[in-house]
N, CA, C and O of each residue as an XYZ file, in Angstrom:
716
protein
N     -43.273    -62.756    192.932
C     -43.529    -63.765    191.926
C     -45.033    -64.005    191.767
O     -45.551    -63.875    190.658
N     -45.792    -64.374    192.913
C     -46.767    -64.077    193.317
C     -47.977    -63.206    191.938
O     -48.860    -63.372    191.096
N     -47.085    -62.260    192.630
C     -47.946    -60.607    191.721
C     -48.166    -60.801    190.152
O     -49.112    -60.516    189.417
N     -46.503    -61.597    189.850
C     -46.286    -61.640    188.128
C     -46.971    -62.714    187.519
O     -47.288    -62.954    186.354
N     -47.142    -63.386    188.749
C     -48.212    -64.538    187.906
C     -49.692    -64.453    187.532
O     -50.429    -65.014    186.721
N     -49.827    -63.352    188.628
C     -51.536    -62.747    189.018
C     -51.921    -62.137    187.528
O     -52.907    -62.317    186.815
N     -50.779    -61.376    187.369
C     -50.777    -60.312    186.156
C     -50.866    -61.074    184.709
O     -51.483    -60.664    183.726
N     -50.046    -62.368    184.820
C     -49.962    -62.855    183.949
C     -51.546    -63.475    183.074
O     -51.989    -63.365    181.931
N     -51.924    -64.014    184.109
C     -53.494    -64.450    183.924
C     -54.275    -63.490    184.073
O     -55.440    -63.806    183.832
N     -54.085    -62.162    184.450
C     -54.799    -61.231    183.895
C     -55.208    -60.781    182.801
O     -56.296    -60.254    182.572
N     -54.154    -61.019    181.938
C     -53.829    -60.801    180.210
C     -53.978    -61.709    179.444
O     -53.783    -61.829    178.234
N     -54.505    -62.656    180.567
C     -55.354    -64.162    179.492
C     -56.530    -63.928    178.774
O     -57.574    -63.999    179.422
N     -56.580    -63.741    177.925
C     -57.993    -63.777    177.135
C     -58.926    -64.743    177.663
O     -58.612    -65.933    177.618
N     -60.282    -64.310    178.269
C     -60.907    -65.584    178.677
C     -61.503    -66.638    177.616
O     -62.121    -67.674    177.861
N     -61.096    -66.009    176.190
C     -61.425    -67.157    175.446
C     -60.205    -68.498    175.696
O     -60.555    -69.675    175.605
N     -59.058    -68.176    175.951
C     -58.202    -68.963    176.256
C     -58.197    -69.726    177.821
O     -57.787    -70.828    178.187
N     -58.732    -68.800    178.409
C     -59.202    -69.475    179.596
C     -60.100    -70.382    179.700
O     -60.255    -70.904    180.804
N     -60.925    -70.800    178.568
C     -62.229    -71.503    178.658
C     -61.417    -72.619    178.207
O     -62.029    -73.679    178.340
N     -60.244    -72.754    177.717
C     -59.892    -74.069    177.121
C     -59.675    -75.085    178.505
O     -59.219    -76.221    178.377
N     -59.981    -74.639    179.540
C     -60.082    -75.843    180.786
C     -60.991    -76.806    180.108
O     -61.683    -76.638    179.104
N     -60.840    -77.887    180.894
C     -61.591    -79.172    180.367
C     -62.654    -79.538    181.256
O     -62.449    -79.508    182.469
N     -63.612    -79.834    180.857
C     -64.955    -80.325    181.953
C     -63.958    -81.766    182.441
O     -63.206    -82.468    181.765
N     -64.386    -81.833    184.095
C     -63.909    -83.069    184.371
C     -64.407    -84.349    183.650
O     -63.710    -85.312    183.331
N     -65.638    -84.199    183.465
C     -66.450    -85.444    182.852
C     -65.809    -85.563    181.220
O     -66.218    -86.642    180.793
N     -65.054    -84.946    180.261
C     -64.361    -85.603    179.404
C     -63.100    -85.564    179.390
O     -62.374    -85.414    178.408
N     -62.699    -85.747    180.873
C     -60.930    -86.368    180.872
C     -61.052    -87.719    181.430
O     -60.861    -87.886    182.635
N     -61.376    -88.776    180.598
C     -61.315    -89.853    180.884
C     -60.282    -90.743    179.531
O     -60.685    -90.336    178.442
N     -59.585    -91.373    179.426
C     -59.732    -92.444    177.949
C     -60.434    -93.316    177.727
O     -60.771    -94.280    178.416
N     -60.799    -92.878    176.310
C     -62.030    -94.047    175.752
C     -61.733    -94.502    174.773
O     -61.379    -93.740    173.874
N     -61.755    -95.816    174.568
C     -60.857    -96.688    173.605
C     -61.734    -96.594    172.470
O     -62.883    -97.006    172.626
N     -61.324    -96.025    171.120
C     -61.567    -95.818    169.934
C     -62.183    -96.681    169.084
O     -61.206    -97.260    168.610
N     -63.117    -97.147    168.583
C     -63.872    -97.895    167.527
C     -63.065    -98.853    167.047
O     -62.063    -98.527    166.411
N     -63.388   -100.239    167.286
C     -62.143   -101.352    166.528
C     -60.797   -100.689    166.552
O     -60.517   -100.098    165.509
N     -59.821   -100.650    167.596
C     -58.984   -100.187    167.828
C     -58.450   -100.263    169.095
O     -59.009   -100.313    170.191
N     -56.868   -100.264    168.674
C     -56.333   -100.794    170.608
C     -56.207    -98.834    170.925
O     -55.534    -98.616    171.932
N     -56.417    -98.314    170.649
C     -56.096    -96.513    170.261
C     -57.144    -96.237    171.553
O     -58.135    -96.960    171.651
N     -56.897    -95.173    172.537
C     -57.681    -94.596    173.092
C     -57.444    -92.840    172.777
O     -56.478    -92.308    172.229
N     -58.629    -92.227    173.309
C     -58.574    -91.249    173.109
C     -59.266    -89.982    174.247
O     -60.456    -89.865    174.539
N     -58.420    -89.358    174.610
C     -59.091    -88.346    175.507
C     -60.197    -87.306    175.388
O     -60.029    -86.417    174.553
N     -60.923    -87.307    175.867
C     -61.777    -85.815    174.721
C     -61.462    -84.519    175.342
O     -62.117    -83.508    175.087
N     -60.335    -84.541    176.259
C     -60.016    -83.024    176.575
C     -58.761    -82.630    175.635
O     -58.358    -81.472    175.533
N     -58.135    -83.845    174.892
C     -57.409    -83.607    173.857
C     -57.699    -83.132    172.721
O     -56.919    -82.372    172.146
N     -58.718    -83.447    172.266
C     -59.296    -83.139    171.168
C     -60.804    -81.937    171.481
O     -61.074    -81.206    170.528
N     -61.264    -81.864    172.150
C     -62.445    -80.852    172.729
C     -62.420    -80.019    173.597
O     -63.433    -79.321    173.556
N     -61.450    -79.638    174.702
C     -60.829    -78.704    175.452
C     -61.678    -77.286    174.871
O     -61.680    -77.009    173.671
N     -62.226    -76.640    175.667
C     -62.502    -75.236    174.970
C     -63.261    -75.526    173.842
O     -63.349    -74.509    173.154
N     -63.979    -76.684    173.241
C     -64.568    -76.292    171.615
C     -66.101    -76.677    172.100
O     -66.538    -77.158    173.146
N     -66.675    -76.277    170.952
C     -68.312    -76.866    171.254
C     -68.347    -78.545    170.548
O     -67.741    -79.132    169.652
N     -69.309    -78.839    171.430
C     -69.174    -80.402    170.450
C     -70.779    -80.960    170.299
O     -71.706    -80.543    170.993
N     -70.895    -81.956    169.277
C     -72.149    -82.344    168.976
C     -71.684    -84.083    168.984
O     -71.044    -84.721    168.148
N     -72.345    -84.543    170.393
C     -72.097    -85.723    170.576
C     -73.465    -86.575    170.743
O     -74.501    -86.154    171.259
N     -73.240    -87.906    170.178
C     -74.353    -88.452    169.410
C     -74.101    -90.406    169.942
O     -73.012    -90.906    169.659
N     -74.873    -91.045    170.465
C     -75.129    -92.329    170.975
C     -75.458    -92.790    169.761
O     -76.526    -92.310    169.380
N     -74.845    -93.706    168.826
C     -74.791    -94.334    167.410
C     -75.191    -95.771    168.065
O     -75.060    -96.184    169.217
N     -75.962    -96.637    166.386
C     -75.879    -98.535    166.488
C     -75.662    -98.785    165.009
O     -76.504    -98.210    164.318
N     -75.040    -99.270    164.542
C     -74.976    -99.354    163.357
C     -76.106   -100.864    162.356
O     -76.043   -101.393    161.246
N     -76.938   -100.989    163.492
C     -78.038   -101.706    162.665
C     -79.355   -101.377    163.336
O     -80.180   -102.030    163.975
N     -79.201    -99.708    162.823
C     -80.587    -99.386    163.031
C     -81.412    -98.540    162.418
O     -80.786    -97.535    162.080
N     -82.370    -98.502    162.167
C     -83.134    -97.622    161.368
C     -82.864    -96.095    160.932
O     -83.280    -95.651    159.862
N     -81.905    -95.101    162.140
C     -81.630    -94.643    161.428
C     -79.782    -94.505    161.527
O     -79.238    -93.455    161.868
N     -79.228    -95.416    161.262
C     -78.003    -95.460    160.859
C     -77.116    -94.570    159.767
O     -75.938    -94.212    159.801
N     -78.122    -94.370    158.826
C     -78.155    -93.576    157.539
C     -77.572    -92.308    157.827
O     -76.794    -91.764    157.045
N     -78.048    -91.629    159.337
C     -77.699    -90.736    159.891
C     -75.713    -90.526    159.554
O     -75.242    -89.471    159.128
N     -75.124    -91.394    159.774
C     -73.720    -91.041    160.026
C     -73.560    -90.267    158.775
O     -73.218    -89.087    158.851
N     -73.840    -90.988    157.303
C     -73.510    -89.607    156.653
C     -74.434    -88.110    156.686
O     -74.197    -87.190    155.904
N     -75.151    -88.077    157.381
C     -75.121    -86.220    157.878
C     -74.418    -85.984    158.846
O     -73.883    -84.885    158.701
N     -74.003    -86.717    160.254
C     -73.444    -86.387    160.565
C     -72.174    -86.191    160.467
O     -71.539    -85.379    161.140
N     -71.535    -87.248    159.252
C     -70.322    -86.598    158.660
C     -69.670    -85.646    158.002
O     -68.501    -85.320    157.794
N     -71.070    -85.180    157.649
C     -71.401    -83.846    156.467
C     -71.367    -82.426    157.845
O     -70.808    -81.396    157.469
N     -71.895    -82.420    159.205
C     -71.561    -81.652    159.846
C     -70.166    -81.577    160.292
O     -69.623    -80.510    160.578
N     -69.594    -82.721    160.348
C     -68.116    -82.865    161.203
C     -67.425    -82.516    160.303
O     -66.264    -82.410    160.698
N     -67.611    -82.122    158.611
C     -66.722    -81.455    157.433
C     -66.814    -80.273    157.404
O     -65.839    -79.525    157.321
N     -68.314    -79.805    157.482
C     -68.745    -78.263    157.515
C     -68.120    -77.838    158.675
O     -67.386    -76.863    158.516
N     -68.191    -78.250    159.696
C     -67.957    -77.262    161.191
C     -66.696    -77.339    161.376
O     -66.305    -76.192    161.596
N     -65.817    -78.085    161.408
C     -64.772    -78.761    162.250
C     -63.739    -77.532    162.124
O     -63.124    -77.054    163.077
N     -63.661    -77.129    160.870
C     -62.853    -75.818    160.766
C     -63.250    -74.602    161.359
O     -62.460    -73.660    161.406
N     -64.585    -74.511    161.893
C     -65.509    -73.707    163.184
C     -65.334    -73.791    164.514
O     -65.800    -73.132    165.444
N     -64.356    -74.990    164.449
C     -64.100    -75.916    165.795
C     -64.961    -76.606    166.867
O     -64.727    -76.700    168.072
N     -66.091    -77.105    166.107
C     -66.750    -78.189    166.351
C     -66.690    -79.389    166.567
O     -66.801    -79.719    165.386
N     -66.589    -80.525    167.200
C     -66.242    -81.339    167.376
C     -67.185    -82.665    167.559
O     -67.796    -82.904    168.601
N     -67.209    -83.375    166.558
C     -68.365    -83.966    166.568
C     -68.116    -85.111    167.180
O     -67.080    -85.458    166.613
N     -68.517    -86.437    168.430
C     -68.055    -87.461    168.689
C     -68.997    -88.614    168.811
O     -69.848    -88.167    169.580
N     -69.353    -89.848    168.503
C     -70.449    -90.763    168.002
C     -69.826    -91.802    169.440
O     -68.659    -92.084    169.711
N     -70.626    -92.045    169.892
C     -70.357    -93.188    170.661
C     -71.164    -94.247    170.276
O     -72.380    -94.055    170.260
N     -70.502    -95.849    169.812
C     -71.196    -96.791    169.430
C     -71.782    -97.183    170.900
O     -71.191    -96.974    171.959
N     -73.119    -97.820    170.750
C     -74.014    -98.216    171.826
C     -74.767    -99.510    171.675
O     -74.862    -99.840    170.493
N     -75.366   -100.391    172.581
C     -75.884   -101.609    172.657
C     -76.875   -101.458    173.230
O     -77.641   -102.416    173.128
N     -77.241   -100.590    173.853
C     -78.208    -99.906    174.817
C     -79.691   -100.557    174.400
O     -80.470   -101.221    175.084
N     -79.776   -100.113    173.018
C     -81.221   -100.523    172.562
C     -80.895   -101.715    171.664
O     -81.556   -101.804    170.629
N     -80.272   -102.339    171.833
C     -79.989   -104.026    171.038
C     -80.115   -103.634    169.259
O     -80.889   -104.169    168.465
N     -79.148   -102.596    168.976
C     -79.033   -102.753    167.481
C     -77.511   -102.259    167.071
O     -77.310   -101.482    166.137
N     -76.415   -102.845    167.940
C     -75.618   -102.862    167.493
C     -75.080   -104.035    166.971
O     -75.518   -105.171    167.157
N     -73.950   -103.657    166.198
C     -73.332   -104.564    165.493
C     -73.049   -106.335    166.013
O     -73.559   -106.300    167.133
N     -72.653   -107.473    165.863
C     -72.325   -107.976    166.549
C     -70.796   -107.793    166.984
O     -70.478   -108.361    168.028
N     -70.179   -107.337    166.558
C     -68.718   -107.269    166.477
C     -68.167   -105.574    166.117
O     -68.496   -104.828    165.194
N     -67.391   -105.404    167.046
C     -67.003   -104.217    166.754
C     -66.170   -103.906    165.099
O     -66.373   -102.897    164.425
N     -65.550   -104.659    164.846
C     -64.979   -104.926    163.132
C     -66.528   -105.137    162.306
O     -66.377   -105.038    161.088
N     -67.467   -105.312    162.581
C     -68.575   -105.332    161.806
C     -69.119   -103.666    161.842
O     -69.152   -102.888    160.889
N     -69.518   -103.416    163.236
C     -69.600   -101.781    163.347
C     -68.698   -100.856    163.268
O     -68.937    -99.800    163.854
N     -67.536   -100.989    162.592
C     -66.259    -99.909    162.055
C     -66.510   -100.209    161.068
O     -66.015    -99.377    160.309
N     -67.255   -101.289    160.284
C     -67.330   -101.272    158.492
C     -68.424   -100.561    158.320
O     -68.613   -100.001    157.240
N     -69.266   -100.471    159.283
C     -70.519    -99.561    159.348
C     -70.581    -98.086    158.741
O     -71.263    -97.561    157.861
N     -69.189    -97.480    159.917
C     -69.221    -96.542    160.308
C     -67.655    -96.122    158.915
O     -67.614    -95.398    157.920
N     -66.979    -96.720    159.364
C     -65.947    -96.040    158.150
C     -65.841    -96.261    157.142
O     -65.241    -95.425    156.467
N     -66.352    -97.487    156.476
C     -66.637    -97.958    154.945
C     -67.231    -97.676    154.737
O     -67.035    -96.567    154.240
N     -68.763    -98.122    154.755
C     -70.263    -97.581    154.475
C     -70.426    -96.193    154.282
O     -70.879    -95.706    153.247
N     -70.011    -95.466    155.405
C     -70.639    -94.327    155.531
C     -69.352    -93.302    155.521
O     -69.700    -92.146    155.762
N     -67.859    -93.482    155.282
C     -66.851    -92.706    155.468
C     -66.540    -91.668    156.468
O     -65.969    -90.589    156.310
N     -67.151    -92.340    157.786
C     -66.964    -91.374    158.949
C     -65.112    -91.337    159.252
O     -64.256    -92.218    159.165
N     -65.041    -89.629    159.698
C     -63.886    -89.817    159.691
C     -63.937    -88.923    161.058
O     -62.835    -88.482    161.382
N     -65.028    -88.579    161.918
C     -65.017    -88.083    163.307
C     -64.676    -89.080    164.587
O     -65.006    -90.244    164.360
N     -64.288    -88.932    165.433
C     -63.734    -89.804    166.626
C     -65.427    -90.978    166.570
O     -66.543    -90.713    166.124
N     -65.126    -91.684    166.940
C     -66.208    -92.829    167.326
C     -65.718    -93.295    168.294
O     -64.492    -93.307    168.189
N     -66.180    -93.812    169.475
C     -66.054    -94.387    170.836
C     -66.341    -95.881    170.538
O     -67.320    -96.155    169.844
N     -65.631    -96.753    170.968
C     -66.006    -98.402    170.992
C     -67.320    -98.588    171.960
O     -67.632    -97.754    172.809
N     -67.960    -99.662    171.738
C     -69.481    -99.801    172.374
C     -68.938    -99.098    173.560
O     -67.776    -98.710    173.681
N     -70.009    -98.958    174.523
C     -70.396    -98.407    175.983
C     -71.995    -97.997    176.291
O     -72.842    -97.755    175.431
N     -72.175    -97.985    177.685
C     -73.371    -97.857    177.995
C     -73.362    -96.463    177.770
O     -72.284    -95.878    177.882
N     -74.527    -95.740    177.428
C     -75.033    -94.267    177.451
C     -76.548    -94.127    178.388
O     -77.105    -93.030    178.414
N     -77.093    -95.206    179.069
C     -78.202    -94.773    179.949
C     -77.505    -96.124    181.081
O     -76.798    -97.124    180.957
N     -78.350    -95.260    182.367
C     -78.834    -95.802    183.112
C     -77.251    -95.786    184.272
O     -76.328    -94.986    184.125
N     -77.296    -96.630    185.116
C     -76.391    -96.392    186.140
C     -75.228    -96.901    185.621
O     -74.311    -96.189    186.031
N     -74.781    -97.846    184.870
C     -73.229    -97.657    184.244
C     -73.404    -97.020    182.796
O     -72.978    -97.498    181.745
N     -73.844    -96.295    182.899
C     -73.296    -95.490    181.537
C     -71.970    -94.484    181.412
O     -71.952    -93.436    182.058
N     -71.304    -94.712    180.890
C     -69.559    -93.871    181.116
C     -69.836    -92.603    181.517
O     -70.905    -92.060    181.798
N     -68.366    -92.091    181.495
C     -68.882    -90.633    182.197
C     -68.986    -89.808    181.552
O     -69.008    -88.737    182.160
N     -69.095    -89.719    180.211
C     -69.117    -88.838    179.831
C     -71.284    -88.329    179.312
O     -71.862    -87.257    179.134
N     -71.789    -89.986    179.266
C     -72.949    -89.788    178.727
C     -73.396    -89.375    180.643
O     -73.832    -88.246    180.865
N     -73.269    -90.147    181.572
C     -73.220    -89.320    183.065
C     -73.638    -88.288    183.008
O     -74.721    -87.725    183.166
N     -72.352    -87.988    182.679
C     -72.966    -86.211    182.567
C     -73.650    -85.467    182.029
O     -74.175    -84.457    182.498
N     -73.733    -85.995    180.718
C     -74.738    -85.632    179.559
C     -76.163    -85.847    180.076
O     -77.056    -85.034    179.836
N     -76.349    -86.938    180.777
C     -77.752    -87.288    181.045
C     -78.147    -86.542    182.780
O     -79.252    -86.339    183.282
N     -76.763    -86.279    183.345
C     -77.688    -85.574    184.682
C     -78.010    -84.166    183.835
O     -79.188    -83.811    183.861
N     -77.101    -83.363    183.111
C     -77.451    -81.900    182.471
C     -78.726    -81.977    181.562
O     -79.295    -80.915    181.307
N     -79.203    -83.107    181.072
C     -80.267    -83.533    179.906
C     -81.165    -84.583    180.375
O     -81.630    -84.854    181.482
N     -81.268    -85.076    179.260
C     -82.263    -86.503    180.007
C     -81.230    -87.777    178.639
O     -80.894    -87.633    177.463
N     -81.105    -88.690    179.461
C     -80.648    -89.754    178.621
C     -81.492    -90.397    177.749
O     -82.657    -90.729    177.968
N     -80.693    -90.594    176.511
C     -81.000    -90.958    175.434
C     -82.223    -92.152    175.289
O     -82.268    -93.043    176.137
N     -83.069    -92.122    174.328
C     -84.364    -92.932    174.554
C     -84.217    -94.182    173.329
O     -84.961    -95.141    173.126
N     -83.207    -93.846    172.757
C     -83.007    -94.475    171.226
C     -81.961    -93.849    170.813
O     -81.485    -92.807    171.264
N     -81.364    -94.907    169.385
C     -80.245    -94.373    169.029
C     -80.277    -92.977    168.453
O     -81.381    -92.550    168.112
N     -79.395    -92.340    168.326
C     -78.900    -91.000    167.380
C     -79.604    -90.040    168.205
O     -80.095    -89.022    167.717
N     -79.672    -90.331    169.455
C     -79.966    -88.726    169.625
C     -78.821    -87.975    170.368
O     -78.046    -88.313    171.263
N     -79.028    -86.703    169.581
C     -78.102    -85.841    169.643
C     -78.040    -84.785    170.752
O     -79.113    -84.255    171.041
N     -76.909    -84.391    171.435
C     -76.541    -83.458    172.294
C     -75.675    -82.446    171.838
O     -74.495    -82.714    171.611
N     -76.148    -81.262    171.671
C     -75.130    -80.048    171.074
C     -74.997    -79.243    172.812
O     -75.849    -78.813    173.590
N     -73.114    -79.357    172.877
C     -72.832    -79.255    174.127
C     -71.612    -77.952    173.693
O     -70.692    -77.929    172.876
N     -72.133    -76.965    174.666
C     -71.209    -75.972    174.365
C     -69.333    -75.854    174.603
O     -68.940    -76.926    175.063
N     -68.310    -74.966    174.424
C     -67.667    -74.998    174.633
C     -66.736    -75.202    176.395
O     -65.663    -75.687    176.755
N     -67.902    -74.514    177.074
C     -67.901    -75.046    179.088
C     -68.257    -76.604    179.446
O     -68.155    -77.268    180.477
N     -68.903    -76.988    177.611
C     -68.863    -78.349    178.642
C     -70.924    -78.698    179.287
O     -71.498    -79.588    179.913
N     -71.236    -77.663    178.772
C     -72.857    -77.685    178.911
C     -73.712    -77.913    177.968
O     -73.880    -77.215    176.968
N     -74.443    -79.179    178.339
C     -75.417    -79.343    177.271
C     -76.736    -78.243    177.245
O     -77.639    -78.091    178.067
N     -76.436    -77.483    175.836
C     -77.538    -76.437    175.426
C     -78.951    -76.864    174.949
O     -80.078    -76.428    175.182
N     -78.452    -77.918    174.166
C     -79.796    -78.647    173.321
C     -79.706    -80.092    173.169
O     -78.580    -80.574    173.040
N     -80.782    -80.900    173.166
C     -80.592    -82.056    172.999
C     -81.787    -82.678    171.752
O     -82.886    -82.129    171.829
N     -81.709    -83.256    171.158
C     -82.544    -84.070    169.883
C     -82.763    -85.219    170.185
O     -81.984    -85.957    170.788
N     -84.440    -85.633    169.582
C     -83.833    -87.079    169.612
C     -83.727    -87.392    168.158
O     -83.452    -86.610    167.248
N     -84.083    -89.104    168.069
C     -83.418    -89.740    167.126
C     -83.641    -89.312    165.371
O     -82.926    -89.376    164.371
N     -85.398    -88.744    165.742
C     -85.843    -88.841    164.396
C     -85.296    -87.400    163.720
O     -85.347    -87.360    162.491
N     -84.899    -86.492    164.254
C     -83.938    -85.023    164.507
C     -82.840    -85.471    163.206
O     -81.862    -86.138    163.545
N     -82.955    -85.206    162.119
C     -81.761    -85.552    161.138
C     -80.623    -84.858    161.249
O     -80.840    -83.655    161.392
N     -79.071    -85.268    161.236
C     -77.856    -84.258    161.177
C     -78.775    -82.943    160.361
O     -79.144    -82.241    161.302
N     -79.119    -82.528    159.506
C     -79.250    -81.667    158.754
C     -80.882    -80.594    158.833
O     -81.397    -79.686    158.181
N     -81.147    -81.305    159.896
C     -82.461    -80.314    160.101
C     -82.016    -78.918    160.344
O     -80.832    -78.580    160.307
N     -82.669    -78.393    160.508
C     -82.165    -76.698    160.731
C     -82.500    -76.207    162.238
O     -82.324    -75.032    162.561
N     -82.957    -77.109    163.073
C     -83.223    -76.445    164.291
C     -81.739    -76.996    164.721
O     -81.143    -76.112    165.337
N     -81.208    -77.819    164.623
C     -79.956    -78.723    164.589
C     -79.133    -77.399    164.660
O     -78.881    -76.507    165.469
N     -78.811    -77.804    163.191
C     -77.824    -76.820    162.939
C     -77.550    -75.672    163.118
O     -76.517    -75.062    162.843
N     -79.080    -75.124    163.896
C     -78.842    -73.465    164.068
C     -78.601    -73.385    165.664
O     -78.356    -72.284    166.157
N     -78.675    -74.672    166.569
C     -78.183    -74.687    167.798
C     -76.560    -75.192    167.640
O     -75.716    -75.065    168.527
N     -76.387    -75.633    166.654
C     -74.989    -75.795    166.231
C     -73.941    -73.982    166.063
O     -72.894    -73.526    166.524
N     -74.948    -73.550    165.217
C     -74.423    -72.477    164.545
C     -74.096    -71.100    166.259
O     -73.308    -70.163    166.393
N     -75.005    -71.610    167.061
C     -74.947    -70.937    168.290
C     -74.028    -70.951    169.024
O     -73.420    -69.969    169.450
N     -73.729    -72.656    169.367
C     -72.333    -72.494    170.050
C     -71.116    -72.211    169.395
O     -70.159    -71.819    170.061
N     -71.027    -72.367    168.115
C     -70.160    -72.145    167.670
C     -69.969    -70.817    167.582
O     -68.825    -70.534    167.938
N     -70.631    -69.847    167.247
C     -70.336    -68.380    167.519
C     -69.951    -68.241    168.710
O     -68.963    -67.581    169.035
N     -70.767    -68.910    169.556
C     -70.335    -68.267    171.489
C     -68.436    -68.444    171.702
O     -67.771    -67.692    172.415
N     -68.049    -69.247    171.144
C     -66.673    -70.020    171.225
C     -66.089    -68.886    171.249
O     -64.861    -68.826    171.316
């Protein structure tokens, strides 16, 4: 039995093998104004993702629609784009129903968003944790981490870095081929 199982995962494509999940995004994280949580090994397992520390009253807020404009272009690339709302630098919303009108009215985001959480410093969740021992944690809002399909951050941006610059998108365009 042993043998047939050996064999079996022999004939695994290691692209299918990569769909293991980094430990650091099997956690649930409760969803933007919402009793809804969400796993990110459910939704990101095996994909590349471009994950981004959001405030929705801040200078550049404007950002969500490019980054919604990537999470339309790629997603069928299997990209996975995920915004975590943040308080970190004191420009979030007061109310999470104030920062979901931000984010899904205003700006028609329709990529996962994370309800506030820390992203620096010693309670920051685990997923920015990890992001920040592989990188350096975020200095201001919107900066961006393009994290490959293993789960490794390749590149990181900061804030003033627009969804649509081209050094962006062509570290985008990277992992997504590697996939």
């Amino acid at each position: 039995m042993r043998a047939l199982i050996a064999m079996i995962f022999m004939l695994i494509p290691a692209s299918v093998m990569a769909t293991e999940c980094p430990a650091f995004l099997d956690h649930d994280l409760r969803k933007l104004h919402s009793a809804d949580s969400v796993n990110l090994c459910d939704v990101a397992a095996g994909k590349p993702m471009l994950v981004v520390n959001t405030a929705s009253r801040c200078g550049y807020t404007g950002q969500f629609e490019g980054l919604e404009a990537l999470h339309r272009e790629y997603s069928d690339k299997g990209l996975v784009v995920v915004g975590f709302a943040s308080d970190d630098f004191r420009q979030e919303a007061a109310t999470e129903e104030e920062a979901a009108n931000v984010c899904f009215i205003n700006f028609g985001v329709t990529f996962t968003m994370i309800a506030p959480t820390t992203v620096t410093g010693d309670d920051a969740n685990p997923v920015f944790r990890a992001i920040n021992s592989q990188s350096s944690q975020p200095r201001w809002n919107f900066h961006k981490y393009v994290v490959n399909a293993r789960g490794e951050v390749v590149q990181a941006f900061p804030s003033r870095v627009a969804p649509q610059d081209p050094e962006l998108r062509s570290a985008i365009d990277r992992v997504v081929a590697e996939r």
